[in-house]
PDB file with one MODEL, atoms N, CA, C and O in Angstrom:
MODEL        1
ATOM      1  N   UNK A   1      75.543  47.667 133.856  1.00  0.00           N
ATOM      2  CA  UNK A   1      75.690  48.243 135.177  1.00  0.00           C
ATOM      3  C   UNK A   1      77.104  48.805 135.309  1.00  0.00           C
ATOM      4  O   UNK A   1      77.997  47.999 135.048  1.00  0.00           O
ATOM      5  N   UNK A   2      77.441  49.927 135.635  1.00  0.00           N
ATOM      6  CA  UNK A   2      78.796  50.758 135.864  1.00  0.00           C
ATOM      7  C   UNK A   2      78.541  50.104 137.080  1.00  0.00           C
ATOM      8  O   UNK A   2      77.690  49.739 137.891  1.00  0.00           O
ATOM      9  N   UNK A   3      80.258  50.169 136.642  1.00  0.00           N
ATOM     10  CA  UNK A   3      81.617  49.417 138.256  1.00  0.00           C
ATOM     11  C   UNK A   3      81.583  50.750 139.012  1.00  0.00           C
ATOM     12  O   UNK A   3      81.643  51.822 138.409  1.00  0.00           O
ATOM     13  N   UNK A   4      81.486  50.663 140.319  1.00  0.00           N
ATOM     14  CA  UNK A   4      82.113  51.629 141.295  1.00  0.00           C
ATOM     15  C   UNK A   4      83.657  51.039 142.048  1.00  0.00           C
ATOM     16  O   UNK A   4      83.881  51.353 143.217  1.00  0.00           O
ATOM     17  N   UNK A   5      84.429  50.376 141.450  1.00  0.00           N
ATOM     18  CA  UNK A   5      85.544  49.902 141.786  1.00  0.00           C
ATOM     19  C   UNK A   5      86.548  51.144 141.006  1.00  0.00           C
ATOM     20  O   UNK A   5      86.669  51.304 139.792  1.00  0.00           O
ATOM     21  N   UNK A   6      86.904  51.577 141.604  1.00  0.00           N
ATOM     22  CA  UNK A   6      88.033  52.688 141.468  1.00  0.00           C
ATOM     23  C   UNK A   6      89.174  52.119 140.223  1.00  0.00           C
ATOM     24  O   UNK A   6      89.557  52.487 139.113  1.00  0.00           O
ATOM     25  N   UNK A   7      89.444  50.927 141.243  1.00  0.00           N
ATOM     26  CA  UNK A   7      90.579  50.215 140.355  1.00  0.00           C
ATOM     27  C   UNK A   7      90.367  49.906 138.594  1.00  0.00           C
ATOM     28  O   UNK A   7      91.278  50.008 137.773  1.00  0.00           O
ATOM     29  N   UNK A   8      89.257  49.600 138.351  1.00  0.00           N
ATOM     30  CA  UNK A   8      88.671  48.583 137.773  1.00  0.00           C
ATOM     31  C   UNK A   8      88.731  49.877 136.465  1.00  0.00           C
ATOM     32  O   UNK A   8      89.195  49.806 135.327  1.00  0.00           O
ATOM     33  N   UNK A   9      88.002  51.121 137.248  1.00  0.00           N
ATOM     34  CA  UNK A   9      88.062  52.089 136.559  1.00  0.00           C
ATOM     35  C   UNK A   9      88.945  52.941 135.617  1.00  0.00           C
ATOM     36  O   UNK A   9      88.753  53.660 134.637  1.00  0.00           O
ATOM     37  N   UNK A  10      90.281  52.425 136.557  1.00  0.00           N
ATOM     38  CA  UNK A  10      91.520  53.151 136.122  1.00  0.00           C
ATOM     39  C   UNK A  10      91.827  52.074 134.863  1.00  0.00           C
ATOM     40  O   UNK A  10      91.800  52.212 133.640  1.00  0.00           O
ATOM     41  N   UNK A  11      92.074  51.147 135.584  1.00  0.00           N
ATOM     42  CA  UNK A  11      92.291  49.817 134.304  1.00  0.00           C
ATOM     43  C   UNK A  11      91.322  50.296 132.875  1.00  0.00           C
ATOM     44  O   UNK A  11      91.823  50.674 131.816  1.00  0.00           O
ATOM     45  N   UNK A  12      90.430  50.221 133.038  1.00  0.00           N
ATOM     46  CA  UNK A  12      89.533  50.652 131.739  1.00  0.00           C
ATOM     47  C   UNK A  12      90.356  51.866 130.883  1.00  0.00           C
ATOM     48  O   UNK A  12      90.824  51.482 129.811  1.00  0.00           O
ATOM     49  N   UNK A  13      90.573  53.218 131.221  1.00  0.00           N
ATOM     50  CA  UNK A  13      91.593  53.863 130.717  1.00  0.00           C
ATOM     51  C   UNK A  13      92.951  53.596 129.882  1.00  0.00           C
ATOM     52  O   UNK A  13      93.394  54.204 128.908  1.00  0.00           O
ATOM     53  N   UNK A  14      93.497  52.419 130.631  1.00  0.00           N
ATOM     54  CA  UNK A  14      95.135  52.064 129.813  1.00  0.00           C
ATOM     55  C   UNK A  14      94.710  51.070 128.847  1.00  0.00           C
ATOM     56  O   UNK A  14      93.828  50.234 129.042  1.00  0.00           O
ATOM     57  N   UNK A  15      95.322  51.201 127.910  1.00  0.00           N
ATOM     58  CA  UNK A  15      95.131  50.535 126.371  1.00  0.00           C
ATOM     59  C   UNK A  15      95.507  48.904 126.971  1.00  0.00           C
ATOM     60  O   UNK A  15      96.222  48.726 127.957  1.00  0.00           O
ATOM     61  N   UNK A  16      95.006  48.017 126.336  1.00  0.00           N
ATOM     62  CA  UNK A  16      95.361  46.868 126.362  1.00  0.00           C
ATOM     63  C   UNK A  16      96.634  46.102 125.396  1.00  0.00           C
ATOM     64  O   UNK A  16      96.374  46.232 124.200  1.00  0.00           O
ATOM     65  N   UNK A  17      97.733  45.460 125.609  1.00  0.00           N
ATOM     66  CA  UNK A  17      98.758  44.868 124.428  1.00  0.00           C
ATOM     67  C   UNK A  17      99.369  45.588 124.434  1.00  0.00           C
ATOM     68  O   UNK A  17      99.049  46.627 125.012  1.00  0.00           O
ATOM     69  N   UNK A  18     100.362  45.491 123.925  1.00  0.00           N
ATOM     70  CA  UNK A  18     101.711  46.581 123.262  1.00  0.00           C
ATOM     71  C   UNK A  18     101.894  47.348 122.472  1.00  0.00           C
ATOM     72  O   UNK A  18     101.419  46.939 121.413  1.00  0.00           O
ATOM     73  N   UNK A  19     102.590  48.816 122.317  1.00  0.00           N
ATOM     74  CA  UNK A  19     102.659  49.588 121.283  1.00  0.00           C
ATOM     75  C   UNK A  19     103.930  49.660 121.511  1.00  0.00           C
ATOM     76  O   UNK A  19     104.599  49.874 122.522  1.00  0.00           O
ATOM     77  N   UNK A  20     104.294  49.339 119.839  1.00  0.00           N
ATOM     78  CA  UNK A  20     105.485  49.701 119.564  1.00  0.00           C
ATOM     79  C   UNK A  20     105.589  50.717 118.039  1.00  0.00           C
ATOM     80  O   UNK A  20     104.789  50.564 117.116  1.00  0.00           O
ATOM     81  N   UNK A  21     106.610  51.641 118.014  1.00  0.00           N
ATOM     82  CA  UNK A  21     106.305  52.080 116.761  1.00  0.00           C
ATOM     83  C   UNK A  21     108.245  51.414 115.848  1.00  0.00           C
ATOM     84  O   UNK A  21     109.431  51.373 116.176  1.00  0.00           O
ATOM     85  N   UNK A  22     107.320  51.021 114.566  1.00  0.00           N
ATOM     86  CA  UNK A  22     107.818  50.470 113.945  1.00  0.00           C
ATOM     87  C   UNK A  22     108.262  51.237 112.176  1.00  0.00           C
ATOM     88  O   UNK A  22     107.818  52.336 111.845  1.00  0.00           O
ATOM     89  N   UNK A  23     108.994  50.560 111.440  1.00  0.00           N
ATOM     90  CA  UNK A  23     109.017  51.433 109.786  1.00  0.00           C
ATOM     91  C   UNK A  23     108.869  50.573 109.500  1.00  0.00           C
ATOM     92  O   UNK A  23     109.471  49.588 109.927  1.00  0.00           O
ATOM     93  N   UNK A  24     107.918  50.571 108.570  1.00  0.00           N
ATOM     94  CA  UNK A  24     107.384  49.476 106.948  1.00  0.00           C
ATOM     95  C   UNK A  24     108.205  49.147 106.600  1.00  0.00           C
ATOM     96  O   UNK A  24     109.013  49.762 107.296  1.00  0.00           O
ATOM     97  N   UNK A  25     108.749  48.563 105.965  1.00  0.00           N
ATOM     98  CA  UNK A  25     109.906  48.023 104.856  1.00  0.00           C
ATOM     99  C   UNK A  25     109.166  48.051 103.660  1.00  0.00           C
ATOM    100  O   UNK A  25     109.449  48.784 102.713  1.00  0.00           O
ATOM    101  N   UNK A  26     107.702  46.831 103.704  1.00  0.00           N
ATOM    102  CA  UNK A  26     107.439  46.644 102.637  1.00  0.00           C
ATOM    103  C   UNK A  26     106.227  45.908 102.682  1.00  0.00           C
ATOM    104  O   UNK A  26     106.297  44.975 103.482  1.00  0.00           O
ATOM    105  N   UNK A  27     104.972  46.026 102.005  1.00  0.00           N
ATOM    106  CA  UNK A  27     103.830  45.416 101.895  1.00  0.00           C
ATOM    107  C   UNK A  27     103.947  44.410 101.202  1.00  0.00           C
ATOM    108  O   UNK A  27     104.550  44.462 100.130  1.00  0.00           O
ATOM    109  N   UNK A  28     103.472  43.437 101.603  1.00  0.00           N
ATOM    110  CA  UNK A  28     103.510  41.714 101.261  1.00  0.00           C
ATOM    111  C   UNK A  28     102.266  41.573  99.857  1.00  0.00           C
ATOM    112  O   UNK A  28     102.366  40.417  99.448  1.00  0.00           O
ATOM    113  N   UNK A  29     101.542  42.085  99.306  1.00  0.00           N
ATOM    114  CA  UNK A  29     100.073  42.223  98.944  1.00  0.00           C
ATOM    115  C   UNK A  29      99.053  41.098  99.193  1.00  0.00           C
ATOM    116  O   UNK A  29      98.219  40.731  98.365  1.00  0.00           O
ATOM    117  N   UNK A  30      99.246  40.499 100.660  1.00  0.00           N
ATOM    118  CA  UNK A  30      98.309  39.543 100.998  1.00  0.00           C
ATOM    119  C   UNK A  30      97.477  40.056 102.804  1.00  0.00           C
ATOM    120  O   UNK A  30      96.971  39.504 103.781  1.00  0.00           O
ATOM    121  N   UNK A  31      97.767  41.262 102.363  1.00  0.00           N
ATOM    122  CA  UNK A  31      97.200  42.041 103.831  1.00  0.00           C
ATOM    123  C   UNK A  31      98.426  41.820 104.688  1.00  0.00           C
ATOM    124  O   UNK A  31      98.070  42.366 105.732  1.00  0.00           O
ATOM    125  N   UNK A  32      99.525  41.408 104.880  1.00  0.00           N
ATOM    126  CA  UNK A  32     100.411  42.182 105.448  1.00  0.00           C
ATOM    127  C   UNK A  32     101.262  42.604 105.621  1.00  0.00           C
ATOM    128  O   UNK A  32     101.910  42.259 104.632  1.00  0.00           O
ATOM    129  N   UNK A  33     102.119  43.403 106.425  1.00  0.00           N
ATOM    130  CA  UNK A  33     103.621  44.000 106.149  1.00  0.00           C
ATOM    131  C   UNK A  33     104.967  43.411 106.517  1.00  0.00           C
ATOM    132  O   UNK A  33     105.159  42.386 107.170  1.00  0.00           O
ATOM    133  N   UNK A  34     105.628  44.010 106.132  1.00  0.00           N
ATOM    134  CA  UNK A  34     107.093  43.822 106.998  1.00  0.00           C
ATOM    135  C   UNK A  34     107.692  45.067 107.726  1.00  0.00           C
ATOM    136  O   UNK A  34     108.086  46.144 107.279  1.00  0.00           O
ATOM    137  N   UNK A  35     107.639  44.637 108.818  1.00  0.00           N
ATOM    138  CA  UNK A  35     108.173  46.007 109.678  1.00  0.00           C
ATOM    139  C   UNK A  35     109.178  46.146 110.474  1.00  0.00           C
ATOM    140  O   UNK A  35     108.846  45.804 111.609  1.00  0.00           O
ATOM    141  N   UNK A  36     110.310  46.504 110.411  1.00  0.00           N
ATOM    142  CA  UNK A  36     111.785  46.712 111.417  1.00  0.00           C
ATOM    143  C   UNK A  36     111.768  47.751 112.450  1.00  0.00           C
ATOM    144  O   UNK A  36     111.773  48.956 112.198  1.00  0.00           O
ATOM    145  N   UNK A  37     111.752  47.327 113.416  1.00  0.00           N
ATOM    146  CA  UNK A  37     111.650  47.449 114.936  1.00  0.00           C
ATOM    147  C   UNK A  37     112.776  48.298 115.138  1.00  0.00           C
ATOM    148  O   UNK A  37     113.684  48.363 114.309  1.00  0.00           O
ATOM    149  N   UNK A  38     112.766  48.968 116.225  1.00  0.00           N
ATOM    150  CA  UNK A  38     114.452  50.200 116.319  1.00  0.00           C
ATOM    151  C   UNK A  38     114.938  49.324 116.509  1.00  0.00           C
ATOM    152  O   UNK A  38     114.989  48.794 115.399  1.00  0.00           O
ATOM    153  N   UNK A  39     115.601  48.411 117.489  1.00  0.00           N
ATOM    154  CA  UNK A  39     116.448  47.542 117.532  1.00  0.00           C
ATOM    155  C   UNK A  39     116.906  46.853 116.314  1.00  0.00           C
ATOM    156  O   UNK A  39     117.923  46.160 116.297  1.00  0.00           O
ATOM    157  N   UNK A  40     116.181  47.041 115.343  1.00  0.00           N
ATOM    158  CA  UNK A  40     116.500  46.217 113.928  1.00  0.00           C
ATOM    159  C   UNK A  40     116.370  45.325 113.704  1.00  0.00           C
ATOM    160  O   UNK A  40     117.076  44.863 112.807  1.00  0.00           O
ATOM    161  N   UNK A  41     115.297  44.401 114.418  1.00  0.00           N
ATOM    162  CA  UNK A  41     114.236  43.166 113.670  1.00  0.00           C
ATOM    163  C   UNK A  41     113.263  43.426 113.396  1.00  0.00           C
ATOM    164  O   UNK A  41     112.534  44.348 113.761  1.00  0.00           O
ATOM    165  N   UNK A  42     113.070  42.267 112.395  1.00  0.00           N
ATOM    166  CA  UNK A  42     112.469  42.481 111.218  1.00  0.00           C
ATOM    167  C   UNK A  42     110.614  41.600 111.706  1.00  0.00           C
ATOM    168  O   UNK A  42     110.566  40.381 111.868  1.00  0.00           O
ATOM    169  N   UNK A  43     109.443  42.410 111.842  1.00  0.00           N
ATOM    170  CA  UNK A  43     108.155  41.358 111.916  1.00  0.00           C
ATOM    171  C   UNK A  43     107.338  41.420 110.791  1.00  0.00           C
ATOM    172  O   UNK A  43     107.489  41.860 109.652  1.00  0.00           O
ATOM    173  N   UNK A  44     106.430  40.867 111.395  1.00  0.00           N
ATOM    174  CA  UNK A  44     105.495  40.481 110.129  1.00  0.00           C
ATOM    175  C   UNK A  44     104.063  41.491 110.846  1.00  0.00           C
ATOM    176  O   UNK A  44     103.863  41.592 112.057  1.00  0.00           O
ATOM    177  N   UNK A  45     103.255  42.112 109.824  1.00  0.00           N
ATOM    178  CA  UNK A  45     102.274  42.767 110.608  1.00  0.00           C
ATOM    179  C   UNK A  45     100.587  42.646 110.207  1.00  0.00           C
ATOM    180  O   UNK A  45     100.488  42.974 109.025  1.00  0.00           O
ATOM    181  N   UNK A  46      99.927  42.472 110.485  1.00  0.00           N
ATOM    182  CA  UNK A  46      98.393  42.874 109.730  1.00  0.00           C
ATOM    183  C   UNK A  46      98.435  44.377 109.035  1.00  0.00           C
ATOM    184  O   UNK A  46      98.760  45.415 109.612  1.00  0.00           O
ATOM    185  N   UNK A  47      98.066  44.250 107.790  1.00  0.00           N
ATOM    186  CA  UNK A  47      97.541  45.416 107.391  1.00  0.00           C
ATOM    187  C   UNK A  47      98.451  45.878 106.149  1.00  0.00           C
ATOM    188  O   UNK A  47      99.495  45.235 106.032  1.00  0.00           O
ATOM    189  N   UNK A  48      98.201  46.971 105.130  1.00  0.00           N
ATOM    190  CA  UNK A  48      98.503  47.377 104.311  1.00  0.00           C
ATOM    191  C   UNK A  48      98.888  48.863 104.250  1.00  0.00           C
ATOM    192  O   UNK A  48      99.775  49.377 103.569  1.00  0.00           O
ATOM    193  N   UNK A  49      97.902  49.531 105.238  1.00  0.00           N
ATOM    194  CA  UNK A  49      97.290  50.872 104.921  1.00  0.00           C
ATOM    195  C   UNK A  49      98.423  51.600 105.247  1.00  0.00           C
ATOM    196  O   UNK A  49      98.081  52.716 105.637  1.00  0.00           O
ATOM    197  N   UNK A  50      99.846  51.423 105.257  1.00  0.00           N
ATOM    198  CA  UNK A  50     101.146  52.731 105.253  1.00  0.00           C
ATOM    199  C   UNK A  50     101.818  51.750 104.230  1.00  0.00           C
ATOM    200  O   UNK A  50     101.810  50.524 104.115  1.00  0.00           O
ATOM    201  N   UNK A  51     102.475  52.898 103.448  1.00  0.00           N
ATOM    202  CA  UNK A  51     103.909  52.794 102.385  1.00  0.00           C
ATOM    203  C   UNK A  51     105.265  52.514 103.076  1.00  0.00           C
ATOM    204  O   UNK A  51     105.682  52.883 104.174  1.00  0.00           O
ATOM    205  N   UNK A  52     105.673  51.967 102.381  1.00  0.00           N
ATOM    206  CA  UNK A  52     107.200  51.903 102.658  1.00  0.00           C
ATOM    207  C   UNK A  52     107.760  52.782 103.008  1.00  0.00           C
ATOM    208  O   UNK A  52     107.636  53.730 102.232  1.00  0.00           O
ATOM    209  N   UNK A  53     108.668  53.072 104.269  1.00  0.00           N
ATOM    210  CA  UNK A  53     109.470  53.938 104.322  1.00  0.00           C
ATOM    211  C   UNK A  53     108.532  54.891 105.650  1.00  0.00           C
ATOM    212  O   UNK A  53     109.142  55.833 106.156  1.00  0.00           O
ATOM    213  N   UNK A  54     107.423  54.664 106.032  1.00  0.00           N
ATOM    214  CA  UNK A  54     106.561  55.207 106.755  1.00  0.00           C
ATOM    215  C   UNK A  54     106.607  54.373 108.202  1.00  0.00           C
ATOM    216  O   UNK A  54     106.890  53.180 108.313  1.00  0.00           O
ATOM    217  N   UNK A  55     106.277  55.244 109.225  1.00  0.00           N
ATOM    218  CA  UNK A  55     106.607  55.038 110.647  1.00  0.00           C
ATOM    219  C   UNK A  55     105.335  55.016 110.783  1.00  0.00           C
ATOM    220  O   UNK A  55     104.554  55.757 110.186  1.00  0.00           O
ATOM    221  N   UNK A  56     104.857  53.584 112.118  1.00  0.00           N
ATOM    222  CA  UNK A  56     103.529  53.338 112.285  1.00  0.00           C
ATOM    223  C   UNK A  56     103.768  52.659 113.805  1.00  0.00           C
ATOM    224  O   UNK A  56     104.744  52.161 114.366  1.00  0.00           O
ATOM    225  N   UNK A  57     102.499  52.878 114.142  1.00  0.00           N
ATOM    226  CA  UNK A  57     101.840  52.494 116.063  1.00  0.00           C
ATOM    227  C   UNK A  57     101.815  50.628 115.303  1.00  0.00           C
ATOM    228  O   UNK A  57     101.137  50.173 114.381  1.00  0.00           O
ATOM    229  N   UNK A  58     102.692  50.074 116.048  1.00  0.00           N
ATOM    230  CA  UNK A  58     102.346  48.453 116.030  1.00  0.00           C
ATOM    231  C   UNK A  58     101.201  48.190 117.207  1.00  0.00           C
ATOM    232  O   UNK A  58     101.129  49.166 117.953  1.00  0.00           O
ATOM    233  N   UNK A  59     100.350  47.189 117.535  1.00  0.00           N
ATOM    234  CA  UNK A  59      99.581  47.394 118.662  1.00  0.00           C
ATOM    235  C   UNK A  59      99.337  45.631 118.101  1.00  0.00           C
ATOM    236  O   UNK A  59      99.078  45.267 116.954  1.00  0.00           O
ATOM    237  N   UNK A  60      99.523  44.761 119.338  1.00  0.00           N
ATOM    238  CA  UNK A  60      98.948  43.493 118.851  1.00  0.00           C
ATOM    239  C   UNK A  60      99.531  42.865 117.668  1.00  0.00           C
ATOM    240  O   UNK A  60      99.147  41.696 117.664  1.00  0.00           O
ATOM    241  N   UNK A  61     100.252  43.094 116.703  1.00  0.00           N
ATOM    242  CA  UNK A  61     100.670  42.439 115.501  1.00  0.00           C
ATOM    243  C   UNK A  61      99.731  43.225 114.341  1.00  0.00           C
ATOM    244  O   UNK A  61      99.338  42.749 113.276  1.00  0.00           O
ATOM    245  N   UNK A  62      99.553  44.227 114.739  1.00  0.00           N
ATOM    246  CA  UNK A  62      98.324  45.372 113.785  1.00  0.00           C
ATOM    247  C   UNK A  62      98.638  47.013 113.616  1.00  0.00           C
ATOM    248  O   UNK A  62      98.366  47.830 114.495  1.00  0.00           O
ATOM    249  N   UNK A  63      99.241  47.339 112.371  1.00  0.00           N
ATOM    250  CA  UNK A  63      99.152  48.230 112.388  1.00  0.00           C
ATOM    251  C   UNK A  63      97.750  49.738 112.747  1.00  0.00           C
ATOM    252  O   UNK A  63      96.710  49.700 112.089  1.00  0.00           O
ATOM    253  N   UNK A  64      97.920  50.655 113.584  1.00  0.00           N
ATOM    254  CA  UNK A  64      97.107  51.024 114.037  1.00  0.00           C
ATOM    255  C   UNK A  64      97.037  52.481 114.091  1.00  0.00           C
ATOM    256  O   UNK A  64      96.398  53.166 114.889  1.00  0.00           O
ATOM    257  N   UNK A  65      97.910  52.917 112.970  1.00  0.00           N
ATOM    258  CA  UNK A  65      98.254  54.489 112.922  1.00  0.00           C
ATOM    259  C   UNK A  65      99.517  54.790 112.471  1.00  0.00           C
ATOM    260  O   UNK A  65     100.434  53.989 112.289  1.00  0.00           O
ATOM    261  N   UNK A  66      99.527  56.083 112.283  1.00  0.00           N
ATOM    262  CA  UNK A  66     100.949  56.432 111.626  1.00  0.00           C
ATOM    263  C   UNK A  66     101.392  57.546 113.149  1.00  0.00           C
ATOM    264  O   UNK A  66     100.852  58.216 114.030  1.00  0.00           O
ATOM    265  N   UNK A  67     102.617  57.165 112.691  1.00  0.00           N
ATOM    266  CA  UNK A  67     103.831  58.033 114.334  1.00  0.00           C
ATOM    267  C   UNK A  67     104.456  58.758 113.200  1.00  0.00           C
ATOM    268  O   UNK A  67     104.621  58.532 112.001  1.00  0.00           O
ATOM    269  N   UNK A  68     104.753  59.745 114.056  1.00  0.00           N
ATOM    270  CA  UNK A  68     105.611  60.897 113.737  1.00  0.00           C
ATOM    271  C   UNK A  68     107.026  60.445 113.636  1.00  0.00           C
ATOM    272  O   UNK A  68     107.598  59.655 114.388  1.00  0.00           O
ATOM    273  N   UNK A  69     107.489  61.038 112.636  1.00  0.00           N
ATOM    274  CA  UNK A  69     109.108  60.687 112.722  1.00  0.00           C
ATOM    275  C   UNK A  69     110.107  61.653 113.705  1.00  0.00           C
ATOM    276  O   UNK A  69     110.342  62.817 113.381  1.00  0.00           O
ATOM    277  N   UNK A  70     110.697  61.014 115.004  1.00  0.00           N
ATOM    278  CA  UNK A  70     110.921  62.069 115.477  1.00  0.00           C
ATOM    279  C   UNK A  70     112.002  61.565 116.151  1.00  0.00           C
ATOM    280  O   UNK A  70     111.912  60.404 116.550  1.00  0.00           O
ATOM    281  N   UNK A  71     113.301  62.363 116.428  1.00  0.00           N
ATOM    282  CA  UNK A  71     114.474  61.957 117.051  1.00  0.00           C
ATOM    283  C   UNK A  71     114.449  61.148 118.362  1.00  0.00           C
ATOM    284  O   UNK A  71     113.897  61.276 119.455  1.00  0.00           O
ATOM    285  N   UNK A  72     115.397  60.136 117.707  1.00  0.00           N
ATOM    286  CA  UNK A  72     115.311  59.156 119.348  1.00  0.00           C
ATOM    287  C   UNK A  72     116.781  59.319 119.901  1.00  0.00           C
ATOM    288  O   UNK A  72     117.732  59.378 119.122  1.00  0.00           O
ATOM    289  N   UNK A  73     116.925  59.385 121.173  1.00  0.00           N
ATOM    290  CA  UNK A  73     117.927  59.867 122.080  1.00  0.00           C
ATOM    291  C   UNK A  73     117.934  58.595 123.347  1.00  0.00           C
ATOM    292  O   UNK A  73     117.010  57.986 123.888  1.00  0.00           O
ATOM    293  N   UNK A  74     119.168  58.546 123.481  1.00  0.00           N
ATOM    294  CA  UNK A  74     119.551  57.413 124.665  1.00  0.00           C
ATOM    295  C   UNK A  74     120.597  58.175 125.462  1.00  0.00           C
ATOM    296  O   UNK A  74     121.507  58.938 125.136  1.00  0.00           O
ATOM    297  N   UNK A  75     120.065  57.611 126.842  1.00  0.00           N
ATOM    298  CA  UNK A  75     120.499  58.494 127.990  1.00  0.00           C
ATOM    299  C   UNK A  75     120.947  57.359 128.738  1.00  0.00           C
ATOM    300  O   UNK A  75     120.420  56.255 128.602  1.00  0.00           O
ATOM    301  N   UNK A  76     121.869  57.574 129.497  1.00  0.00           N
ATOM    302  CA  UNK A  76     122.362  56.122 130.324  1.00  0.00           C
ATOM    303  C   UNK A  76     122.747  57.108 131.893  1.00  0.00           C
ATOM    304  O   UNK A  76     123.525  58.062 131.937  1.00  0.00           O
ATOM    305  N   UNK A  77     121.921  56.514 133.112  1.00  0.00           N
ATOM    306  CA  UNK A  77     121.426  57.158 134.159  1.00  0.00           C
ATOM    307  C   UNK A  77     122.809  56.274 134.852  1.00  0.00           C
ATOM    308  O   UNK A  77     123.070  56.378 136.050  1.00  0.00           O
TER     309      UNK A  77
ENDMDL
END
């Protein structure tokens, strides 16, 4: 049965958990990675499927795609 709750609706749209994009360091060969965060810590991740040196969508502790490598800029308001 579809919700007629507006709200409920919108919620359905936004992704659930966190995305962060992260760089490989290095595949563990037990299904998962090591990945350094911009800030420069270091996690542990599910998955294999990017190389070292490759920029990826973290989501949940799961790699979930590859990100573009693309200039990051800090602005202080």
């Amino acid at each position: 049965m579809a919700t007629t709750n507006i709200w409920q609706q919108f919620k359905a749209l936004i992704p659930e958990g966190v995305r962060v994009v992260a760089t490989i360091t290095t595949n563990n060969g037990n299904g998962t990675s090591q990945a350094q965060l911009r800030d420069g810590s270091v996690i542990t991740v599910k998955g294999e499927s990017m190389s070292a040196g490759q920029k990826a969508f973290i989501q949940d502790g799961e790699i979930k795609g590859t990100a573009q490598s693309l200039a990051q800029y800090e602005v202080e308001v």
